[in-house]
N, C-alpha and C positions, 0 to 999 in steps of 0.2 A: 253278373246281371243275368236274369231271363233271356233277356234275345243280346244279338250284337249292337259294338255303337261303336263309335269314332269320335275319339278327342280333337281330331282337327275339325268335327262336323259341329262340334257342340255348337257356337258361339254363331255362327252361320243359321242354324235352325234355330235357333233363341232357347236351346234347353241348358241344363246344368247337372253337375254330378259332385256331389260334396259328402264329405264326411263332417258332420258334426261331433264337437268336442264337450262332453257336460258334465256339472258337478254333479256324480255319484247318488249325493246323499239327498240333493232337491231336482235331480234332471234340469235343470235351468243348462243353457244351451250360453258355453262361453267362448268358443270359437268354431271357426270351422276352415275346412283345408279342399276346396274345389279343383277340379281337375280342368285343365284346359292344353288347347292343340299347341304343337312348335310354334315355339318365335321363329323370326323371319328365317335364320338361316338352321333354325336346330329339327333335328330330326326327331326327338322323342317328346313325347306331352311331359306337361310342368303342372306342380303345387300351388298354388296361392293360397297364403294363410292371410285370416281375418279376423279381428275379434268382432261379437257380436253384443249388443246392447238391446234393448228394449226397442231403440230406433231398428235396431238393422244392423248389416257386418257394417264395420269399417272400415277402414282403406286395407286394403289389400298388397301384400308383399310374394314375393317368392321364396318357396320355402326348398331351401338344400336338401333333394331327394333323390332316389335311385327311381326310376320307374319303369316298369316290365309290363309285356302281357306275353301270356301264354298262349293265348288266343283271341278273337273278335269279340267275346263277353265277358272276358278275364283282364282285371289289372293290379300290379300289386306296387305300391310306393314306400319305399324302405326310408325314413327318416329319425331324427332323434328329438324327443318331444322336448328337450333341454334346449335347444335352439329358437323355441318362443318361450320359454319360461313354466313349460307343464309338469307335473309330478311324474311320476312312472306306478301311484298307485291311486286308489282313488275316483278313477278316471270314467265317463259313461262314454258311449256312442252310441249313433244313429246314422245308415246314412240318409241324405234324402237327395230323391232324383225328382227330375220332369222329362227324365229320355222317354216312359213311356203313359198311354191314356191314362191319367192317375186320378183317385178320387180328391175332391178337397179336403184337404189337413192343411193346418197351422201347425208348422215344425215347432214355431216358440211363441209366448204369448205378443200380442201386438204383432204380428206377423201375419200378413194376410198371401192367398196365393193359394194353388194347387200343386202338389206333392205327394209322392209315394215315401212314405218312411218305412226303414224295415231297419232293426226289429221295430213293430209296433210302440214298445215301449223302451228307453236306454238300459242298452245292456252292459257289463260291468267290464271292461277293456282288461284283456288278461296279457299284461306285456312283460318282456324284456328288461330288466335294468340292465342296458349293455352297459362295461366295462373299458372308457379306453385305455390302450396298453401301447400305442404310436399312432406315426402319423408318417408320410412318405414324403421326404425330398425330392422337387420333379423344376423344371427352371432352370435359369438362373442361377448362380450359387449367391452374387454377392445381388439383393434387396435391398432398393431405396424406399421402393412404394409401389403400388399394386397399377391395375389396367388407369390407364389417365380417361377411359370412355365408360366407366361405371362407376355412379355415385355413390361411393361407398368409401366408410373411413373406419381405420381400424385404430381403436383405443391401445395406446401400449405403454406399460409401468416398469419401468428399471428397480435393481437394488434391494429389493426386497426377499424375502419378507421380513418386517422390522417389527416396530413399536410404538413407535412418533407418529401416525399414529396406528393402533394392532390393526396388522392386514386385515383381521375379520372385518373392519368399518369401511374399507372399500367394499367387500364383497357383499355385503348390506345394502350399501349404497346401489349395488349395480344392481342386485335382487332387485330392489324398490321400483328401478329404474326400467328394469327387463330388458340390460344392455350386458353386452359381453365386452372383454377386453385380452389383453396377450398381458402375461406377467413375466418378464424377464427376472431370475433368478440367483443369488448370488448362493451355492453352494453350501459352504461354508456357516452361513445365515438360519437355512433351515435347522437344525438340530437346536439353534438358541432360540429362535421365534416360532414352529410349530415343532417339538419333538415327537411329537405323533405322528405326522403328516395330516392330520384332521382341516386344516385350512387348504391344505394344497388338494387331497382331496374334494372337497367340496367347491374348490374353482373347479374342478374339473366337472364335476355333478352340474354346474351350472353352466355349460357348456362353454367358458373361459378355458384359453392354451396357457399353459406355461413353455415357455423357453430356458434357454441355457446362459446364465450373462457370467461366466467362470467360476471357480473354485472360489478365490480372496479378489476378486475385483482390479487386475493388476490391468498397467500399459501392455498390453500382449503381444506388440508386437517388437518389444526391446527384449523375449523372451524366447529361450532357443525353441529350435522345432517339437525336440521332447518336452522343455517346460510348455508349451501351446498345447501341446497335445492332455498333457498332465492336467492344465488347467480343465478344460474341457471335460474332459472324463471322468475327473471327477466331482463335477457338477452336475453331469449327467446323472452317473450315478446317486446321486445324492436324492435326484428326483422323482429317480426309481423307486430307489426304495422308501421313499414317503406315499408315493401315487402306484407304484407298480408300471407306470406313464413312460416311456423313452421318446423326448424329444426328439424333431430333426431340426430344431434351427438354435440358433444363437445369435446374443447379439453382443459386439466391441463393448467393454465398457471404454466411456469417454469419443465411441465413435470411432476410437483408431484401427485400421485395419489396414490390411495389404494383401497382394495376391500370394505372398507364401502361408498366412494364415487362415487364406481363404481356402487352400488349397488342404491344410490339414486339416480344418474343417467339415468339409466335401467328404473327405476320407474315411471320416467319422458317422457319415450318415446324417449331416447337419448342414443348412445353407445358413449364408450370415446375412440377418437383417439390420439394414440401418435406418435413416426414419428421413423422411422430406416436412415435416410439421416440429417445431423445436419451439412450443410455450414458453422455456430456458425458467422454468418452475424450479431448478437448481437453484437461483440467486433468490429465492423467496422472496418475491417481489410483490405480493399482494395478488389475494386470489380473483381480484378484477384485472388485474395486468393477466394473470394465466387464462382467465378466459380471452380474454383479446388477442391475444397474440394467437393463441388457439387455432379461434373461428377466422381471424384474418388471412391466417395460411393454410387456412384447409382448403381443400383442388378433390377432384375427384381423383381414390388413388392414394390417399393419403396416409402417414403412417406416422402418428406420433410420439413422442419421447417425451413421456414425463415421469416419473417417482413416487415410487409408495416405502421407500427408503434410501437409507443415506444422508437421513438428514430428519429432521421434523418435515413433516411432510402435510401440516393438516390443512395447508395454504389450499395445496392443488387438490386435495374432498373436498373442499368448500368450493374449488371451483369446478369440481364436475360435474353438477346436475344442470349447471347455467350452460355447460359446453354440449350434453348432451342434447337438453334444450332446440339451442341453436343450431345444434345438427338436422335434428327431425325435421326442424320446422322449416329448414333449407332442402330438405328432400333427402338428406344423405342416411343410407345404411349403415347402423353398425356394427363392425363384423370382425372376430377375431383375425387374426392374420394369417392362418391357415388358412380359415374360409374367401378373405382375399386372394390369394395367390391360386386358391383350388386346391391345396392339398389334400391327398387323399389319407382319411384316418381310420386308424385298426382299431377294428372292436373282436372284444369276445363277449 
């Protein structure tokens, strides 16, 4: 900016500082990401992302960012545009402020108000397609479910990827939906259902984790310390080399775990997740039972366990757009299970 300003000052003087997000090809204005001071106890200013309509933004979330200033007119917020559902090409900008005397502009049409827009007109966003390649274990090793005082629930799919039905109709599904989820993985699986890695890929583009759920899906812990390790590792690997991607977590299949396989797990550079929300979408029980069960035990913090393989699985698609639904419309976030816990992820 021209002069100084203060993100703790904004909301107090009634001004605003936003970046808008717009199609390229007609500048129409479809989100934007405004700046505002610390919450109660946090020291650095925060994102709010919004989409925008004809009306106006609406509702407002926060959005997982890094944010820095160099100095009192300088701010820079490092985020990944995959975590609202934005392309990496395509893409216009603007920002628009009221920090200072501005002339009247309408940032979008139906949009009344006084504004400085710079550039004048949307300019064509030259970014990054970063690359993730991990993610940091930091916690806890063994995970039930995330903070019980943030409304937040994390989608998570066992067993896959399969066929019953092709992992690509989840990932459509959640496109559609502009929700994320955790994909637990069975090793072993990828080479028969993506030999490309072009699905596993693409969860990743969409800013969905994959996990480690073992090599062949065994009781893991009726297996010696070297077969646990064996399993593991080479599921890891498996994921690598489809995504280039190194997990740090995993999760029991069947649930079963102990602290000697928690402990070579850790080893490994992985914590083990387990789930406090249990649909039990295993006994294919009708995708009105999977959503009930669902939303009855979701808690803030929540982490559930359902399947996109091991089984036909088209019960629990049919019931997830009813669950996510019920999610929003309860207040709750949806958020991979890294972004629950805070882990910290590596880009290049």
């Amino acid at each position: 900016m021209a002069g100084p300003f203060s993100p703790a000052a904004l909301a107090r003087a009634g001004r605003s500082l936003c970046l808008l997000l717009e199609r390229a090809r007609n500048g129409s204005v479809d989100a934007q990401l405004c700046l505002e001071g610390p919450s109660g106890r946090g020291r650095g200013p925060r994102l709010f992302f919004a989409r925008v309509s004809p009306a106006g933004p609406g509702r407002a979330r926060t959005v997982p960012a890094t944010v820095t200033r160099a100095s009192r007119s300088q701010l820079t917020a490092t985020f990944t545009l995959s975590s609202f559902g934005f392309p990496y090409s395509g893409l216009g900008w603007q920002v628009v402020s009221t920090l200072g005397p501005p002339a009247c502009v309408s940032p979008a049409r139906n949009r009344a108000g006084c504004f400085t827009l710079y550039p004048a007109r949307p300019a064509l966003a030259r970014l990054h397609v970063p690359q993730l390649v991990g993610c940091v274990p930091s916690g806890p090793s063994l995970v039930y479910g995330g903070p019980s005082n943030v409304r937040e629930v994390a989608l998570a799919f066992d067993d896959g990827p399969s066929g019953q039905p092709p992992t690509i109709d989840f990932l459509r599904l959640l496109e559609r939906e502009h929700a994320v989820a955790t994909f637990f993985e069975i090793g072993d699986q990828i080479s028969t259902y993506d030999r490309s890695g072009a699905i596993e890929r693409r969860m990743l583009a969409d800013g969905d984790m994959i996990g480690d759920h073992t090599w062949t899906h065994p009781d893991i812990t009726g297996l010696s310390a070297a077969e646990q390790r064996s399993e593991l590792e080479l599921a890891a690997d498996a994921i690598r080399r489809a995504t280039g991607f190194t997990t740090c977590f995993w999760r029991p299949p069947y649930g079963d775990q102990d602290a000697s396989v928690d402990a070579v797990a850790r080893s490994l550079g992985m914590l083990t997740i387990v789930w406090n929300d249990d649909p039990r979408d295993w006994a294919l029980p009708g995708s009105a039972a999977i959503d009930s069960v669902a939303v009855s035990e979701a808690h803030d913090g929540s982490i559930l366990e359902e399947h996109f393989g091991g089984g036909p699985r088209y019960e629990t698609l049919e019931a997830l757009p009813e669950e996510i639904d019920w999610f929003r419309a309860h207040g709750y976030r949806l958020v991979t299970v890294a972004q629950m816990l805070g882990l910290r992820l590596l880009y290049k």
